[in-house]
N, C-alpha and C positions, 0 to 999 in steps of 0.2 A: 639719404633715407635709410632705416632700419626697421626692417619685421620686426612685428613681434613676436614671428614664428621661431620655436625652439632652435636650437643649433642640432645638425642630421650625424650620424656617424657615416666618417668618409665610404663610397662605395669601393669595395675591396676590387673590382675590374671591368673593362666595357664589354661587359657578356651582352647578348641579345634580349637579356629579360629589363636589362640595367635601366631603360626610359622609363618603361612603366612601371618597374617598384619607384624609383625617383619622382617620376610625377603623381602617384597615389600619397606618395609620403609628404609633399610638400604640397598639394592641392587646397589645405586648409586654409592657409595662411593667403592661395593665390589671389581670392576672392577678397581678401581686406588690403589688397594694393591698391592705387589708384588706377584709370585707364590712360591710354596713353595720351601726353599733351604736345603732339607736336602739327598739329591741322591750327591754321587759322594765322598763323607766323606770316609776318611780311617778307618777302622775299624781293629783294633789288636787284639793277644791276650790278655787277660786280667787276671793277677795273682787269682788265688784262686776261678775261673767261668770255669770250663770246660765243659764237655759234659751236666750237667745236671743243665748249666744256663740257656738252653732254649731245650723248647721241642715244636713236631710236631704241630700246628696249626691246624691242622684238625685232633689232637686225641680231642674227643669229651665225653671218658671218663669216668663216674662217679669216678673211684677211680684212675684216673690219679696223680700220684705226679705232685705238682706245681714246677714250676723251682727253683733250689737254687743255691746261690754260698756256698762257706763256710761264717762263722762267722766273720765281718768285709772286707769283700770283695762284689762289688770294693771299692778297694782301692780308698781315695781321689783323685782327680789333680785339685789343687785348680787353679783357673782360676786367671789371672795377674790383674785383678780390680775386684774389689768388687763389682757385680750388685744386685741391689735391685731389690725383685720381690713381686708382690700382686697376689696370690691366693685364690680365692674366693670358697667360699663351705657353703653349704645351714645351716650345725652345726656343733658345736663341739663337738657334746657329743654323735658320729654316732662311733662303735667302728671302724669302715671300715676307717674312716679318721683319729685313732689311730697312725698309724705311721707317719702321719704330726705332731704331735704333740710330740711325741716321738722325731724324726728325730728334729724338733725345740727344746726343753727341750736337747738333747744330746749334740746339737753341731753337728748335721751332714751335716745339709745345711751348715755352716760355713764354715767346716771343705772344702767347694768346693768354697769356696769365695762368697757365697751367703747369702741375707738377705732378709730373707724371712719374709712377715707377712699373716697373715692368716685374713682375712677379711668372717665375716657372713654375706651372700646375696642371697638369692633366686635364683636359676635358672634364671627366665623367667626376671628377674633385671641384672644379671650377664652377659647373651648374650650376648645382645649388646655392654656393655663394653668390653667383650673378641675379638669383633669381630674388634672392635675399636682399638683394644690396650689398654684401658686406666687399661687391667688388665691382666697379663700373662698367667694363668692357671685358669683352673675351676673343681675343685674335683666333680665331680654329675657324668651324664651319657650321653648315647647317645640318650636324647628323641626328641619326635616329634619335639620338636622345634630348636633340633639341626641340623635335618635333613632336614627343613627347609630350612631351614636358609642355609645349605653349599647347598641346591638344588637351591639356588638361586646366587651362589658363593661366598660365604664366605671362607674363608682363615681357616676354623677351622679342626680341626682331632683329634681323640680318640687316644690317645698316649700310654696310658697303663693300665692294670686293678688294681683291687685294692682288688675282693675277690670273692669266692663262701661258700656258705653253709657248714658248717660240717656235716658229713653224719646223724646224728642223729638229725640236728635242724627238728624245725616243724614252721619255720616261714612263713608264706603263709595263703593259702587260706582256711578259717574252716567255717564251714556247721552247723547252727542246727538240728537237724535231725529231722524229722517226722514219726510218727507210720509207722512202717513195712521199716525204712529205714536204712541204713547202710554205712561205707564210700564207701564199692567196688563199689555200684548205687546209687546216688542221682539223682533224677531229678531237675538239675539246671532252667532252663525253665520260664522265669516268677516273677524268685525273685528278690528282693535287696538286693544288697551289699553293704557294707559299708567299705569306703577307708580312707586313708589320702593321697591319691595317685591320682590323676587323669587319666584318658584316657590316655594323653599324655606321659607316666610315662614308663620307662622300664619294668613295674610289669605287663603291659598289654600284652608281650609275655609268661610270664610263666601262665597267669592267662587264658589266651586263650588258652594256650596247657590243663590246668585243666579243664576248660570248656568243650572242644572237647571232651574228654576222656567221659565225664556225659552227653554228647548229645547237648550242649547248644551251643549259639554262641554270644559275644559278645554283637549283638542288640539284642540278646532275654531278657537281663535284664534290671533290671532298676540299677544306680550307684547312690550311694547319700554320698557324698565328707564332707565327718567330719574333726573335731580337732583331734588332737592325743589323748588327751585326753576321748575325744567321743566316739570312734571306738568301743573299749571294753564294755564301759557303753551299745550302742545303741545295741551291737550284744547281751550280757546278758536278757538285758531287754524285746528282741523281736522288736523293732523297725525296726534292719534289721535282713534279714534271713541270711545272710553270712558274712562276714568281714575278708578283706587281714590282719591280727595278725601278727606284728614284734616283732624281739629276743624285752625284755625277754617278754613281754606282754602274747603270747600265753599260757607260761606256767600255767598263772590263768586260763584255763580249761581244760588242757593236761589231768589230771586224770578225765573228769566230762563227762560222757554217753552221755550226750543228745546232746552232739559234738564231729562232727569228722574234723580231718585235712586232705582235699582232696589231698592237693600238693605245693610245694615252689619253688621257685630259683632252678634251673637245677645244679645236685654239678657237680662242674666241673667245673662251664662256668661263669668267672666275666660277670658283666653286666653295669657295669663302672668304673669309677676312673679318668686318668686325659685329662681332653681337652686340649689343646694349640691352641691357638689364631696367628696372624701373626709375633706377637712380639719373639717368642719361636722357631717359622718353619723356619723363615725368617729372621728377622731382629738380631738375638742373639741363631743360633742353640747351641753354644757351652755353653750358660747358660740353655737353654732347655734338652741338653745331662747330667748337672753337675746336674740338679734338679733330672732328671730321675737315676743318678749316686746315691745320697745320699739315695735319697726313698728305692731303693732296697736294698745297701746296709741295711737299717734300718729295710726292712722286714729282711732277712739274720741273722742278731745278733741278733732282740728282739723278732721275731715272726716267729721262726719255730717250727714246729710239733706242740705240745699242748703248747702255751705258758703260758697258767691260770694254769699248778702245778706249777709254778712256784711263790710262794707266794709275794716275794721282788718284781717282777716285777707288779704281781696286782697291790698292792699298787701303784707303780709308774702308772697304766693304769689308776687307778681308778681316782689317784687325776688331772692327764691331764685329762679327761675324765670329769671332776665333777661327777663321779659316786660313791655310795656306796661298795666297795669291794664284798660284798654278792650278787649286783644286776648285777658286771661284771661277777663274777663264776657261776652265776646260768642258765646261756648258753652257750655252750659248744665253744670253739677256731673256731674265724672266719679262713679257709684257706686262708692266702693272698698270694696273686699273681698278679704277675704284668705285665703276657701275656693274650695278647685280643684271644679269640678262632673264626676262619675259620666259616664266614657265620653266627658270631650272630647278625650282621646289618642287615643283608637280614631276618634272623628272628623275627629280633625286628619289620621292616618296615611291613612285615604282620599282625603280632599284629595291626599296628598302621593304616592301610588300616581297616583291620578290625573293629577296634575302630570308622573310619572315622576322624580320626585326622590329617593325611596329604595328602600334594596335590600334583599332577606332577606323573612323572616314580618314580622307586625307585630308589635310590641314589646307585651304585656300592660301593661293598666296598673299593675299591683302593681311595676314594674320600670320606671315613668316618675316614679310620683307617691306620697308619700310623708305623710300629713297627721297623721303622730303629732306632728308638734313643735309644728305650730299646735295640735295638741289639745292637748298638755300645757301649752302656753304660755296658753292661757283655762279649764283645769282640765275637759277632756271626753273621756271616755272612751267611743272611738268601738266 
């Protein structure tokens, strides 16, 4: 499918105003897509997915098992032509987008008559093409600006997730600490943080629950949006007094006193994975089913339980990855999953109120998230 809304000039960064000039500007064209066609699909059972391919949406968990089929299941059906599809995702070198690259390297997308390419694009660049069509899928999340953007009628939906935390990571929010302080009470109040994350960002629901828990709230701090590179340097040096730390980064002060790690990612509960645009919902569900088909199976075979003892397949993560083998072992197996959990839009939207990043009511979730295609795609009928 193609609009026939103009082509937009790229947005120049994901500021907080970024959702709402984007969904004013592309609003015109929202209204002449079609709605979404994915109600009314037959759903079967599906060889080697039974009870524990999908589970309760409102178990909220910490040690919930994520859903599995068995190994190699579902089975392919490969589609009668071959559609090309463009996926867009901010890196390749995120382990969470691991099983795209996998899934491509295998032959799984194929294996469903799909060809897939994986294109690197920035979110807030990405949008509007998705919303356009001129791009099928978007591996990120569900941020302000997505929220946006469907609040202003865009054709887009959170289709499935892609991970939570292993119970032992410490990737998240770390503190340096001040005389007479500790991680149980910090008084957040007043400091800087330092991100590679902006407001706008899924990290501003878990980093608000950390906050709340130490007294603080969101405008009580000051934010100041580094390189990746940065983040680390600026929180070592004293520059900022906090810094959101991701795998493996943290681990450079996990053993060192004068920092503690207040809190991360909720385990249990992905916080993205893949958007679909109109092209996916609408215009070619049964290529948006076959996409959502291969990915899982791909978690299923390569990425269950702890997949890092598994030495043969490091190697293969590392070099899809461009990563060093030592620098993918040395943080513990992401859980992947590929069900959205009951009520994390409504939580992420508060975050994002509270941040002051978006505008209008909050968006219902039936109007964010969409889990018919991963149910048809493991045979459950929600």
């Amino acid at each position: 499918m193609r609009s026939c809304c103009p082509a937009l000039a790229r947005p120049a960064a994901l500021v907080p105003a970024l959702a709402l000039t984007l969904a004013l500007t592309l609003a015109g064209c929202a209204a002449e897509q079609p709605g979404l066609d994915t109600a009314g699909r037959d759903i079967t059972p599906v060889a080697g997915c039974g009870d524990h391919a999908w589970t309760d949406p409102g178990d909220l968990g910490a040690d919930r098992s994520p859903a599995r089929c068995a190994p190699r299941a579902p089975a392919p059906r490969k589609l009668s032509k071959t559609r090309k599809l463009t996926l867009a995702t901010s890196t390749l070198t995120a382990e969470y987008v691991a099983p795209l690259r996998i899934a491509i390297d295998k032959g799984e997308f194929r294996k469903e008559g799909l060809d897939v390419d994986l294109k690197v694009l920035p979110t807030p660049d990405a949008l509007p093409l998705l919303a356009k069509g001129e791009i099928d899928a978007l591996w990120a999340a569900p941020e302000a600006a997505v929220v946006n953007g469907i609040n202003s009628g865009f054709d887009i939906r959170w289709v499935a997730g892609n991970f939570s935390p292993h119970p032992t990571s410490k990737s998240g929010l770390w503190v340096r600490l001040r005389k007479g302080e500790n991680a149980a009470k910090v008084p957040l109040e007043g400091r800087k943080i330092g991100t590679l994350i902006g407001k706008g960002s899924v990290i501003s629901y878990p980093m608000d629950t950390v906050l709340a828990e130490h007294g603080a709230a969101m405008d009580s701090l000051t934010f100041q949006q580094l390189g990746s590179s940065d983040v680390l340097t600026a929180f070592t040096s004293g520059a900022v007094d906090a810094a959101w730390l991701l795998d493996p980064v943290w681990r450079q002060v996990d053993k060192d006193g004068r920092y503690a790690f207040l809190g991360g990612q909720p385990a249990g509960e992905p916080l993205g994975g893949a958007l679909f645009g109109p092209n996916l919902l609408s215009a070619d569900v049964d290529a948006g089913v076959a996409l959502l088909r291969g990915y899982i199976r791909t978690i299923n075979t390569y990425f269950r339980g702890d997949y890092k003892k598994d030495r043969a397949f490091v190697a293969e993560l590392a070099k899809a990855m461009k990563q060093d083998p030592d620098v993918v072992t040395a943080v513990p197996s992401l859980r992947m999953d590929w069900e959205i959990r009951k009520g994390t839009t409504d939580r992420l939207q508060k975050a994002y109120r509270d941040a002051g990043v978006t505008e209008g009511k909050p968006v219902p979730e039936a109007q964010l998230v969409d889990r018919r295609l991963y149910a048809e795609a493991v045979g459950h009928k929600p």
